[in-house]
N, C-alpha and C positions, 0 to 999 in steps of 0.2 A: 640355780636350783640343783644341777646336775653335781657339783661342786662341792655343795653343801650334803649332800645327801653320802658321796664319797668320802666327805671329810667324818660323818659322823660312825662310817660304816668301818671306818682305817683306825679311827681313834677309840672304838668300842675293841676291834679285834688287837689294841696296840695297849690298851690299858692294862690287861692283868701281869701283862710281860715289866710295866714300869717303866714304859718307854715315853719320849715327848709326844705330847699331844701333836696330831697336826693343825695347825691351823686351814679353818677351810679356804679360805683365798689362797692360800697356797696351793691345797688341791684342786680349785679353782683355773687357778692358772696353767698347774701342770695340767689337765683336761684341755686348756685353751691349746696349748701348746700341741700336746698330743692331734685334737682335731683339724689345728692348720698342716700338722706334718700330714695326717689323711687327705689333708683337702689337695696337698701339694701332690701327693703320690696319684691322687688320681686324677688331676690335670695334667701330668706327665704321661699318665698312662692314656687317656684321651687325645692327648699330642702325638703320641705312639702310635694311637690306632690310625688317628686323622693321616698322619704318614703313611704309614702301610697303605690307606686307601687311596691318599693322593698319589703314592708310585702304583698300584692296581690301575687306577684309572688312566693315568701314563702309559703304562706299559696297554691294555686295551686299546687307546688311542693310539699308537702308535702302530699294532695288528691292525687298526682298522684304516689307520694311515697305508698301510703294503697291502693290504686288501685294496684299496680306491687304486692306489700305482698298477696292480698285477690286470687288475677288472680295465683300467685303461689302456695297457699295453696291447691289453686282449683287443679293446675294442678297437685300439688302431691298426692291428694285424687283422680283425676281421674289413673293417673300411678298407685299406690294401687288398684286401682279396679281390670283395665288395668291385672295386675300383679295375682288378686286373681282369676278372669274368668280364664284367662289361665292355672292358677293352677289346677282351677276345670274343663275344659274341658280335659286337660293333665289329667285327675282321669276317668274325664268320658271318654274318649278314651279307658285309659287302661282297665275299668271296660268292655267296651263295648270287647275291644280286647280277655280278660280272659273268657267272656261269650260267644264269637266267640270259642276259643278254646275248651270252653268246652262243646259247641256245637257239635264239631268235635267229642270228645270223647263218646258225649252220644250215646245210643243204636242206631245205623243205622235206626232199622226198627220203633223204635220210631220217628225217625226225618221223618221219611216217610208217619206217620200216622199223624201228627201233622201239616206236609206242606198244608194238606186239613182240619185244624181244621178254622169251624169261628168262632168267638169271638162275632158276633150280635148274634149268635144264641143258642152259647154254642152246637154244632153239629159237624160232622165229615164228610164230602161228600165223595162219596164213590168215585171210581177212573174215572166212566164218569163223575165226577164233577157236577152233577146235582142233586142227589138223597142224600136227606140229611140222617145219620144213629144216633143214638140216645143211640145204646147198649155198648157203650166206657163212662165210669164217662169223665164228662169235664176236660178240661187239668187243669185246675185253679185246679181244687178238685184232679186230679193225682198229682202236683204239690205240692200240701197241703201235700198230703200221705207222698211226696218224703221227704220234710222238715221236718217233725216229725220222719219219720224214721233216718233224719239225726242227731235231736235233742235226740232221744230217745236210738238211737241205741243197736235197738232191736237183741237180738241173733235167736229167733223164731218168725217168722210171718206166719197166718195164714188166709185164705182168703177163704169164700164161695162165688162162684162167678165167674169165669175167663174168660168167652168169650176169645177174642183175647188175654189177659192176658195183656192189658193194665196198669194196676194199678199193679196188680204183676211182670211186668220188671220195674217198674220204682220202688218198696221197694227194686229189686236187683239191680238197678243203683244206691240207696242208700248205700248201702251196700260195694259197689264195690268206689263210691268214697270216702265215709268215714274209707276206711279200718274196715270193719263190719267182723265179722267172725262168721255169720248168715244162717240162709237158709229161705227160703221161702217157704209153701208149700198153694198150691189153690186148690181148688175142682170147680169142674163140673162134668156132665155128658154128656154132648154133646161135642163131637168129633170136632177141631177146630184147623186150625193153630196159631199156638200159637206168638207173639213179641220179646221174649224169644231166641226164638233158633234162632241156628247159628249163635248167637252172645255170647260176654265175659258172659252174663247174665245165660246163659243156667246152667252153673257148680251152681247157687243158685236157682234154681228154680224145686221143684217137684212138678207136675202135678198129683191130685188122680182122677182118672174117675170115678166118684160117686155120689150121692147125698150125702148131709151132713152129714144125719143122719148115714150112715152106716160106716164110716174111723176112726171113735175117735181111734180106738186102732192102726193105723195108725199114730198118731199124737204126740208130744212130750206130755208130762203129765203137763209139766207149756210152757201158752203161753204169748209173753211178747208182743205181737202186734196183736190184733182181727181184720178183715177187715169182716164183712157183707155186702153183696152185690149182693144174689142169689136173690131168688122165692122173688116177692114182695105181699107177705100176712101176713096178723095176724098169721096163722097157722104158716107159713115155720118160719120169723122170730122170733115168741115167744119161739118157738121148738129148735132152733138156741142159742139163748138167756140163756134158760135154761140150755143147754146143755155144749157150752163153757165158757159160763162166769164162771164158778165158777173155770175153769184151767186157767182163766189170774191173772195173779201175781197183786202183790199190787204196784201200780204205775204204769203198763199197763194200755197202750191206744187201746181203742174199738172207730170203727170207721165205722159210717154207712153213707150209700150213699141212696139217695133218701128219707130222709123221710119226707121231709113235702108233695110232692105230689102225696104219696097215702095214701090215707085216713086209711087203713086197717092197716097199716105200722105204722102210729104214735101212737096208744094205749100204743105199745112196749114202743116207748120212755119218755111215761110217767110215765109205770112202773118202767123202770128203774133209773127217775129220783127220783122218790119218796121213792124208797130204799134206801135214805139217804147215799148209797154207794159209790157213784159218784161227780166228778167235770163233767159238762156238760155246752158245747156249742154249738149252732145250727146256722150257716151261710145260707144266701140265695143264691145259686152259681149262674152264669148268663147262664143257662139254659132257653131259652123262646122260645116260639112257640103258635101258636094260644088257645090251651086249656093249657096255664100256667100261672101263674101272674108272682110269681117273679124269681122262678128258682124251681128245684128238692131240694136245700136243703144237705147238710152234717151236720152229729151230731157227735161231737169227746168228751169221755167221759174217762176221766180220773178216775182209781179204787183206791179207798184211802184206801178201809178194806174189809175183806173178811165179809159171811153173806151166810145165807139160800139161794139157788139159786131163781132167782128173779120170779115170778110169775105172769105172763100177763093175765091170764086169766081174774079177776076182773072187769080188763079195757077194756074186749072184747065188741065191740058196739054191743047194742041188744035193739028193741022194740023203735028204732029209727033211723032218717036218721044219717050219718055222719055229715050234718052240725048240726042237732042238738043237738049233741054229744058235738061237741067242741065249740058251740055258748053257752053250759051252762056252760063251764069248762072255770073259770075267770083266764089265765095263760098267757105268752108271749108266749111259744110254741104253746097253740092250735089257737093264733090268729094267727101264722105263716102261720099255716097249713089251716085253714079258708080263707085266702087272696093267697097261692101259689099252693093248692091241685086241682088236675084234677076235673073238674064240677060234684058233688056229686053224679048228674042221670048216668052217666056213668058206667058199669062196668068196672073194672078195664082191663078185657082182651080187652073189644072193645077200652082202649082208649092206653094199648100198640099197639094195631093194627094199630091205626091211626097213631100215632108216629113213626113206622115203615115204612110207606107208603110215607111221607113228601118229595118236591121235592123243589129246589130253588124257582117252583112259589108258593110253599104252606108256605113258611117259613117267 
């Protein structure tokens, strides 16, 4: 019909010109022909599009393919982690488990003096928990003792010094877990229940009721671990100084407590560092309270050779104050002592007196 209607419409517009009629199957056919060429063009263009969207969906799939790879690599890097914490918590368990145990093991009467140690203050409360005490070294610096004795494993230790015997049951709980075949011996003169007894500790520990000066023939003749920690003067420790050092062996550790905050005290450890004799270290311990900067101070000094016993006197402060003693000496020790020693007006006994007296509201 489409055909016909063209043929009639070609043959009316072709008449007045005097041209051939068309026949309509003719136009018929060119219509046919015409429509298959449409029909063709636009299954090509259909194919085209189908293309286009089968490489679109391709290419999606394949983003969503490195998406799945990137999200599992993730996931495997997270299960590795997942995997290494548990590891290390399973470490820190058991660490924490073996220091539980051997918590159990340590001396009784040390775990009893320790459950009242505070750590702001580097102090000791005494058992109405209110009144702080100061005459026990901090745990950190007993602690320290403990390790070195465990590192060093000394046969003889000796100690001026004992109060409750704080530091000396802990170089015999040294002893006792390192399979040490040691003894200990402390000196005091004042009469005190000692940490010691009545516990596994007691068989390493002898107690000389004395001042220092008088026990040397008391004492083994080589000592391989010195603890100072009696009278805090220039006199007692220079006297001290002279007198043992020259029986600690070569590689023995000397081990002082307190010296950067008393003034009187640190001359000593200049002499002795100046004797060229020594490996020496001075730590700040966290020792603090109103007249303290940074702490009281440990000096651990390792003997490399023997040598004329050491001679403090030199260094004895005279014809000035203490700070201006160490404000003129250009060293890292006497700035220690400058910035941590007890306020220089002070006498030394008024400011142990203070320190004794301290109560949780004073600390």
């Amino acid at each position: 019909m489409l055909g016909s209607a063209i043929a009639v419409a070609i043959n009316a517009a072709l008449k007045p010109l005097g041209l051939q009629i068309v026949r309509r199957q003719t136009i018929e056919a060119l219509v046919g022909v015409h429509q298959q060429a449409n029909s063709a063009d636009s299954s090509r263009i259909d194919l085209e599009s189908k293309r286009l969207e089968i490489e679109s969906l391709r290419s999606t799939l394949d983003h969503l393919r490195q998406i799945i790879r990137e999200r599992n690599d993730r996931i495997n890097e997270h299960e590795s982690t997942i995997i290494s914490l548990q590891d290390n918590v399973a470490r820190i368990q058991d660490i924490a488990q073996k220091a539980t145990e051997y918590d159990k093991r340590l001396n009784p009467n040390l775990l009893e003096v320790e459950e009242r140690y505070v750590f702001g203050t580097g102090s000791f409360l005494e058992r109405d928990l209110h009144t702080h005490t100061f005459t026990n070294m901090e745990l950190e610096s007993a602690r320290l003792l403990y390790s070195l004795v465990l590192l060093g494993r000394p046969r003889v230790v000796v100690e001026t010094g004992t109060h409750q015997g704080y530091s000396a049951t802990y170089a015999a709980q040294a002893m006792i877990d390192a399979k040490i075949a040691g003894h200990v011996w402390t000196i005091d003169p004042y009469d005190s229940s000692h940490l010691w007894e009545n516990t596994n500790a007691a068989r390493y520990v002898t107690w000389l009721q004395d001042i220092s000066f008088n026990v040397m023939d008391q004492l083994p003749e080589v000592i391989d671990f010195l603890v100072l920690d009696s009278e805090h003067s220039f006199d007692t420790l220079s006297r001290e100084v002279e007198m043992y050092e020259p029986r600690l062996r070569i590689g023995g550790t000397m081990f002082l407590h307190d010296t950067l905050v008393f003034p009187e005290m640190s001359p000593v450890i200049l002499a002795l560092r100046d004797s060229g004799r020594f490996e020496m270290i001075t730590f700040d311990t966290p020792r603090t309270y109103r007249m303290i900067g940074k702490g009281c101070g440990v000096t651990v000094l390792i003997k490399k050779r023997s040598g004329d016993p050491v001679n403090s006197e030199p260094y004895r402060i005279r014809n000035q104050t203490p700070r201006e003693y160490f404000a003129n000496r250009n060293d890292d020790f006497s700035k220690m002592v400058l910035s941590n020693s007890v306020p220089f007006h002070l006498d030394t006994n008024i400011a142990i007196s203070t320190m004794s007296n301290l109560t949780t509201d004073d600390v």
